[in-house]
N, C-alpha and C positions, 0 to 999 in steps of 0.2 A: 366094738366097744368104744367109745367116745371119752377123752380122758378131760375135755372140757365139754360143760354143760353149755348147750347153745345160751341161752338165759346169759348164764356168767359172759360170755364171747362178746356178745349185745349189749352189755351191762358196760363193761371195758370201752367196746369201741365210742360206744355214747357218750360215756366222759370224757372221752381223747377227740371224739369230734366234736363235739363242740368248743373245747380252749382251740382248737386250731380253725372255728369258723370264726371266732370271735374278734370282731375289726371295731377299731375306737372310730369313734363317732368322729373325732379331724380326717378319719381316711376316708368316711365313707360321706362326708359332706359333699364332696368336689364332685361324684359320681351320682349324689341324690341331685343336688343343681344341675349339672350337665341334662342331667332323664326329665328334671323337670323343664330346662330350657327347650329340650324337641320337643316333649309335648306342648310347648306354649301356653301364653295366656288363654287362647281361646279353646285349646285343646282341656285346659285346665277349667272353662269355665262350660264347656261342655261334658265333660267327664269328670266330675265334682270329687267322687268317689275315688278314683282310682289318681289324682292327685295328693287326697288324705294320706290314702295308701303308701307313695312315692315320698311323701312327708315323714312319715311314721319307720319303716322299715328300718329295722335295726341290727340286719347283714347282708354281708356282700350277697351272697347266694342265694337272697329273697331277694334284691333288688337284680339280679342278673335273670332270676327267672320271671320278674314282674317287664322285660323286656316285651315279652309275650302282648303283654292285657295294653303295654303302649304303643305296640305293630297294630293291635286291634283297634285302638282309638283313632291314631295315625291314619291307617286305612280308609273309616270313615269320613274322613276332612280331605285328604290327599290323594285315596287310590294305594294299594297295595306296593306297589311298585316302590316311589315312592317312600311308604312308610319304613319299608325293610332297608330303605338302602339308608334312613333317617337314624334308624335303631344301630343299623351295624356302624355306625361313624360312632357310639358312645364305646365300642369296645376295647380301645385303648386307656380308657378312662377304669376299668377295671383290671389295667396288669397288676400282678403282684395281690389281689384281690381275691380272686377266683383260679380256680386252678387252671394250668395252660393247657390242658387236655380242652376244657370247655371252650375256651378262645380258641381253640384250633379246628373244634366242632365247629363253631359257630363262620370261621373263615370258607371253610370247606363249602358249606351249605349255599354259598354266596354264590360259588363259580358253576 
């Protein structure tokens, strides 16, 4: 017997997740520049798209998982190598941002 309905459980967490995703647009400027300066002008002017995207995102935790779609563009101009080691230099740029489970993920994967 279940004394909490999953639905309600879900219901709950979803309101308490998102006030604690929610990051003011001062915190998350310095991390959108930073994503926007490795991918560069020309990264920018070849990936049109996923610049918009890097403009627009309005939490830490979309912009930590759009690292992804900028390793992919990187790749293409630089070489994979390269791209990842471009991406992992933004990740002090999101302490206190994203939770340090993820930055620890993300250290880990490097070595």
């Amino acid at each position: 017997m279940r004394f909490i309905k999953p639905g309600l459980r879900n219901s709950i967490s979803a309101l308490l997740g998102t006030e604690v995703r929610k990051s003011s647009p001062e915190a998350l400027e310095p991390v959108r520049q930073a994503m926007l300066a490795v991918l560069g002008e020309e990264g920018a002017r070849l990936h049109p798209q996923l610049s918009r995207k890097l403009r627009y995102l309005h939490d830490a935790h979309a912009l930590w998982y759009a690292r992804a779609d900028v390793v992919a563009a990187l790749s293409s101009m630089h070489g994979e190598f390269k791209a990842v080691s471009m991406v992992q230099s933004l990740t002090p740029v999101f302490k206190g941002l994203v939770p340090k489970s993820l930055m620890d993920a993300s250290s880990r994967q490097r070595h």
